[in-house]
LOVO-232113 format. One line per 2 residues: number of its first residue (from 1); for each residue z, y, x of C-alpha. Coordinates in steps of 0.5 Angstrom, whole numbers, plus 500, padded with zeros to 3 digits. Each point is the difference from the previous one (the first is absolute). Layout:
<recs>
NUM) Z,Y,X | ...;
</recs>
This chain:
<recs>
1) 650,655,589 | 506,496,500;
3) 506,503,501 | 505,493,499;
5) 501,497,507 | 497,494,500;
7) 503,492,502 | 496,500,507;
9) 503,494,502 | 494,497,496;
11) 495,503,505 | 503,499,507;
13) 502,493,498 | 507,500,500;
15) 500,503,507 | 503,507,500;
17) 496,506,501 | 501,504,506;
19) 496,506,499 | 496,504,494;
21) 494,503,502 | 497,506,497;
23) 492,500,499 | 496,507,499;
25) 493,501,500 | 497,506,503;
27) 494,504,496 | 495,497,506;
29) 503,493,498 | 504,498,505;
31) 507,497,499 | 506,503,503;
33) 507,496,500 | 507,501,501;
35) 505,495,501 | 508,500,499;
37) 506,495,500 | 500,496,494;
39) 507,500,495 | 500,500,493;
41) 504,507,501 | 494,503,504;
43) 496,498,495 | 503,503,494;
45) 501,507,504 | 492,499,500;
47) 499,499,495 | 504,506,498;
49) 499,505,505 | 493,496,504;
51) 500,502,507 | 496,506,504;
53) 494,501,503 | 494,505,504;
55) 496,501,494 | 495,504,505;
57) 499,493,504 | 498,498,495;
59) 494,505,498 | 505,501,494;
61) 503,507,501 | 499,506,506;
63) 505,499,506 | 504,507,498;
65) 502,496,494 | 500,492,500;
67) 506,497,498 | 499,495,494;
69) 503,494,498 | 499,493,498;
71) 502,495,496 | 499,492,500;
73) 495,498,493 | 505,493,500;
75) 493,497,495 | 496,499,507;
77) 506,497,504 | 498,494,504;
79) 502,497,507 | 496,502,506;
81) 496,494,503 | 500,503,506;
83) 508,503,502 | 503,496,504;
85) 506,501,496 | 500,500,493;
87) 497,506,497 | 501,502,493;
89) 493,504,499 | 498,505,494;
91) 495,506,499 | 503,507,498;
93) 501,506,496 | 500,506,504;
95) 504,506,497 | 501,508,501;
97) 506,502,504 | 501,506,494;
99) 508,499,496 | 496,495,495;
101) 497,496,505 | 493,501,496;
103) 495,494,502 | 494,503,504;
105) 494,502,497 | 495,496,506;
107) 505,493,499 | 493,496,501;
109) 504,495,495 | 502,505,495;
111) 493,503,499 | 497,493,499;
113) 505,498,495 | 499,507,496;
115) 492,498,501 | 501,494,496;
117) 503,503,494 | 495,505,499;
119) 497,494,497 | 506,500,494;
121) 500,506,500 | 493,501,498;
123) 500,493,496 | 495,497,504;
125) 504,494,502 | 508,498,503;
127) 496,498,506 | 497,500,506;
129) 498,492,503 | 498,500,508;
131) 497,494,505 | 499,503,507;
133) 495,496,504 | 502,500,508;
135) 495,500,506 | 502,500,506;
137) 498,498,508 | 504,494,503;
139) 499,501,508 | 502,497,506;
141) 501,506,504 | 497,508,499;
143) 502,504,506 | 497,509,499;
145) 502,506,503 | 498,507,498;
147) 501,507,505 | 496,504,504;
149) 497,495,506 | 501,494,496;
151) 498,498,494 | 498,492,497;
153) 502,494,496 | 499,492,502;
155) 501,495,495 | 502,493,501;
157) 497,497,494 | 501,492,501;
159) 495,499,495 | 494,498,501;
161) 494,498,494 | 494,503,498;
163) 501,497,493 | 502,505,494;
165) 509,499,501 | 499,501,492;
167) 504,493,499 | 499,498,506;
169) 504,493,501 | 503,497,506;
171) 500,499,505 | 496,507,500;
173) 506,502,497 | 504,502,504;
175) 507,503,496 | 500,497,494;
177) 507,497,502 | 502,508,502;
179) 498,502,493 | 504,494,497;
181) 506,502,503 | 500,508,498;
183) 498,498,493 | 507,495,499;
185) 503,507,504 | 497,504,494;
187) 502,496,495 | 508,499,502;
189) 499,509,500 | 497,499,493;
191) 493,501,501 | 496,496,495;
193) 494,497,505 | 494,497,496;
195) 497,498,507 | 498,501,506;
197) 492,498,504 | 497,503,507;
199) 496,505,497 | 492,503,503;
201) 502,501,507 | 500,495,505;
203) 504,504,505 | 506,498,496;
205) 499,504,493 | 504,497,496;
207) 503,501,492 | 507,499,496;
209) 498,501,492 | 507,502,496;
211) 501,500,493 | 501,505,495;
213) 507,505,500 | 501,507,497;
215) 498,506,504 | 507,501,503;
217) 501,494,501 | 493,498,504;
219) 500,506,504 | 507,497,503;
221) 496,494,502 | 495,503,502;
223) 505,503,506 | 504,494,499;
225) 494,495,502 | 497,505,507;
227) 508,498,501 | 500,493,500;
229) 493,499,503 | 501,505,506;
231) 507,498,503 | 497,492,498;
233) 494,502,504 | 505,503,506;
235) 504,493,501 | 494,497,501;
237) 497,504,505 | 495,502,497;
239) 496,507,498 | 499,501,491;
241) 497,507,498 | 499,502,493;
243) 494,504,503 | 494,501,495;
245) 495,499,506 | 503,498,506;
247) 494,496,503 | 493,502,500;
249) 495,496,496 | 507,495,497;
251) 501,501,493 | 504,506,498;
253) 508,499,497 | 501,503,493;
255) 506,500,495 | 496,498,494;
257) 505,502,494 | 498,496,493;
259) 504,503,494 | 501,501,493;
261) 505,503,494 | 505,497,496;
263) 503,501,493 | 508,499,499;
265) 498,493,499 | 497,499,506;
267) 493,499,496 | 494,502,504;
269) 498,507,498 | 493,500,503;
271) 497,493,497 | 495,500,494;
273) 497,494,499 | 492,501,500;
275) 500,507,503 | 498,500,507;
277) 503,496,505 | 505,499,494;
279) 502,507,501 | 502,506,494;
281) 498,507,500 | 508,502,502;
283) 497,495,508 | 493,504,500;
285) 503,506,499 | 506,499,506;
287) 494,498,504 | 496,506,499;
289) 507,504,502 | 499,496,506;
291) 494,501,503 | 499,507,498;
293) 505,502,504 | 499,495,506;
295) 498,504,505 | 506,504,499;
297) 504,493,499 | 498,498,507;
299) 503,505,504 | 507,496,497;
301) 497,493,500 | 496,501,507;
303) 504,505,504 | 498,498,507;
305) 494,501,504 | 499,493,502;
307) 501,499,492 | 492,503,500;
309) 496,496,504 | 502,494,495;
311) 498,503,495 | 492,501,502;
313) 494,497,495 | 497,494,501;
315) 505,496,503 | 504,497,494;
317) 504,506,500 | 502,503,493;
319) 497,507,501 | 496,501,494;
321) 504,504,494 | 497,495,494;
323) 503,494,497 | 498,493,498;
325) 502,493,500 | 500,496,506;
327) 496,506,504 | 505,501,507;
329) 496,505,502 | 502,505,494;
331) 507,504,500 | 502,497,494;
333) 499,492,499 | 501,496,493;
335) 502,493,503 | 495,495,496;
337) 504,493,501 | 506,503,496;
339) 500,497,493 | 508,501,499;
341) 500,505,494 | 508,503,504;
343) 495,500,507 | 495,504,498;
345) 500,507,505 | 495,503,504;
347) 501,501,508 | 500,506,504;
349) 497,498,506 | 499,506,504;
351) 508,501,504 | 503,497,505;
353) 507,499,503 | 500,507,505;
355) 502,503,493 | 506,502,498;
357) 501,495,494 | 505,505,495;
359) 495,505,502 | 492,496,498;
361) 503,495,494 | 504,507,497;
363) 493,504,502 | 496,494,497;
365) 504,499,493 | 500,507,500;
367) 493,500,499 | 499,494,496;
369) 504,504,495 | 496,506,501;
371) 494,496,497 | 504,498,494;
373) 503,506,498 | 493,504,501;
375) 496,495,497 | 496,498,508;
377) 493,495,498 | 499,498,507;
379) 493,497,495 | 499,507,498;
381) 500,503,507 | 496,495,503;
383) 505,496,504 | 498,494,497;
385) 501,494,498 | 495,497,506;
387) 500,494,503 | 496,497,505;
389) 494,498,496 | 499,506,498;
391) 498,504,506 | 496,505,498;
393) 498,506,505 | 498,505,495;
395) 507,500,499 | 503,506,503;
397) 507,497,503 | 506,503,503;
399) 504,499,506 | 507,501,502;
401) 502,505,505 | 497,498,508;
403) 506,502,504 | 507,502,498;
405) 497,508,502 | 496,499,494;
407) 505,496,495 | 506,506,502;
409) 494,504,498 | 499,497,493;
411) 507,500,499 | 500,508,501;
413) 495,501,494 | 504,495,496;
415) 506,499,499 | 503,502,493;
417) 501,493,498 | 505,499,505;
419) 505,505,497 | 500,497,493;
421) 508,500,498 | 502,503,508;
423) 499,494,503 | 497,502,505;
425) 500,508,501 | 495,506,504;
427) 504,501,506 | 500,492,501;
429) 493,499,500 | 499,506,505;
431) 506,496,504 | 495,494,500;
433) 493,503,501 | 503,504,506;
435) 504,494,503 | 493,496,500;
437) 496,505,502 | 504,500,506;
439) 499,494,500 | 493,500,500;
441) 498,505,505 | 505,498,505;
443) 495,492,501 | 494,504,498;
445) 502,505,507 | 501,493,505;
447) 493,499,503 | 499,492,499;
449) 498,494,505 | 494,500,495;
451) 498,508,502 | 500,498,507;
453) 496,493,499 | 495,505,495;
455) 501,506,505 | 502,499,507;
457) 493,500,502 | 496,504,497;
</recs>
């Protein structure tokens, strides 16, 4: 983290900055905010003592002792597009408020950057590279309401075609010019994007592709970008959702997460000329730590319960635990175009972008790593590789988890790979499992208008 107060005066253009504004993600990944006058003494005070907050209000600490302290990280700092005054805006650290301001065991971002260096400390790699892939809905209106007499959603879809929107070109096409705006906004936050494209969905489903950053750093875009494309979608005056399956029979919204590991140099640990898919043994073995442990991954990376009606076989949804190359019905895909020796990686399909993005990718690297250290063969195992032409139904095939009862469940049995080093620790697991299960029976318990379409009559 830097520490050294920076020129800002390069961000904001030479105007002067009025306000700071403090970023922290809770553990059910919503972003919470806290803005102060800007001066270069409050910065400095900040930057030594940072600033109190209810920790309790975050999900990080019970209310009989919440008090914490955050501290701005001066390496994320940007001006905020969306503030009328010109504001100076960073993610944080969050410390403990002991003699010794200690940081705090759960700072999201602390366990990330301490997953990433397990991999130098068990000389697998120097690090890990991540390009997440973003899926939305763009619509024009969406209205809903849940209580005890009242209970619906209406959609205001100005799209209207009956073609695959998988590319679809104007005037059919109704966002691209939206896309093209938030991709020039992501790019000023310094948010690599490789492009943008209407996506399956013909209700306005559309993707914005970035390219690689290390974990940390890709986890703060991830959040940096749902930013961007929320409030650019709320100037517009309309409705944007992450939502995994926010319309029934349109494609479902995933967070597909292309990945690899380098050496110091940068150099591709996971390439291999002639080997499958030009992959080495260290990348088959990362794969198989992946898809032996993805059902209890999908509790992290898949933490909702809509997150399960995208997931359902036989609708191009990544649901079978195998891997191949060019297979988007598998967990683990191996893209077939990349002929780039620094490029070759696999992609982890099944997430998508309720998750808390420290929590799924520091998970995901965890189990990636557990498959090297523990020698994991995903061939061995019978998770592959397999590929479309191969079909054979005599293989026997394994799913991920059905509903989020089902992952929370798999993460019960198989948890172990998570507490390598103390990155994540028992009674955080726990946390999670309870918050989630909750979570679960409280939708599970609301009777829905399709009951009463099933059931009202009979």
């Amino acid at each position: 983290m830097n520490t050294n107060l920076p020129d800002f005066k390069k961000l904001s253009d030479g105007k002067d900055i009025e306000f700071i504004d403090l970023k922290v993600c809770d553990l059910q990944g919503r972003l919470h905010h806290l803005s102060l006058p800007y001066s270069e003494k409050t910065m400095e005070t900040l930057m030594r003592d940072g600033v109190g907050f209810d920790g309790s209000s975050y999900g990080f600490k019970r209310v009989e002792n919440s008090d914490m302290i955050m501290k701005p990280d001066l390496d994320t700092c940007m001006i905020d597009p969306f503030r009328e005054a010109v504001t100076l805006s960073c993610f944080t650290r969050v410390y403990n408020t002991d003699a010794q301001n200690t940081p705090y065991r759960y700072d999201l971002r602390n366990m990330a950057e301490r997953a990433e260096q397990l991999l130098q400390k068990h000389g697998i790699a120097h690090q890990s590279m991540w390009g997440p892939e973003f899926e939305f809905y763009i619509m024009q209106d969406v209205q809903f309401s849940t209580n005890a007499h009242d209970a619906y959603v209406r959609i205001d879809c100005e799209e209207d075609f009956s073609a695959n929107g998988y590319h679809i070109a104007n005037p059919l096409d109704l966002y691209d010019d939206f896309r093209d705006e938030a991709s020039k906004l992501l790019l000023q936050a310094g948010i690599p994007v490789k492009y943008h494209h209407h996506e399956v969905g013909s209700c306005g489903q559309q993707e914005i592709e970035t390219f690689f950053n290390p974990l940390l750093k890709t986890s703060d875009n991830i959040l940096l970008s749902k930013y961007i494309l929320h409030n650019l979608a709320k100037e517009k005056g309309l409705s944007l959702t992450f939502m995994p399956k926010p319309i029934y029979k349109q494609a479902g919204s995933g967070m597909h997460l292309h990945q690899f590991l380098v050496d110091e140099n940068q150099r591709n640990v996971f390439y291999q000329k002639g080997g499958y898919a030009n992959l080495n043994q260290t990348a088959l073995y990362y794969i198989g730590g992946i898809l032996k442990h993805a059902p209890a991954l999908s509790a992290l990376t898949n933490p909702t319960t809509n997150s399960y009606k995208r997931l359902v076989p036989g609708v191009e949804a990544p649901t079978a635990i195998n891997f191949g190359q060019a297979n988007r019905a598998s967990c683990v895909r191996i893209p077939r175009y990349v002929k780039d020796p620094q490029q070759t990686r696999l992609e982890y399909r099944p997430p998508d972008a309720m998750a808390n993005p420290y929590l799924a990718l520091t998970a995901i690297l965890l189990a990636g790593i557990d498959g090297i250290v523990n020698k994991i063969d995903p061939v061995k195992l019978g998770y592959g590789p397999y590929e479309a032409d191969d079909f054979n139904p005599k293989i026997e095939m394994h799913y991920l988890p059905f509903s989020l009862n089902a992952a929370l469940e798999a993460l019960e049995k198989d948890y172990q790979f998570l507490l390598r080093d103390g990155i994540f620790d028992i009674e955080l697991i726990e946390h999670w499992i309870k918050v989630k299960t909750d979570e679960f029976n409280h939708v599970s318990n609301w009777p829905s208008p399709v009951e009463y379409r099933m059931y009202f009559d009979l």
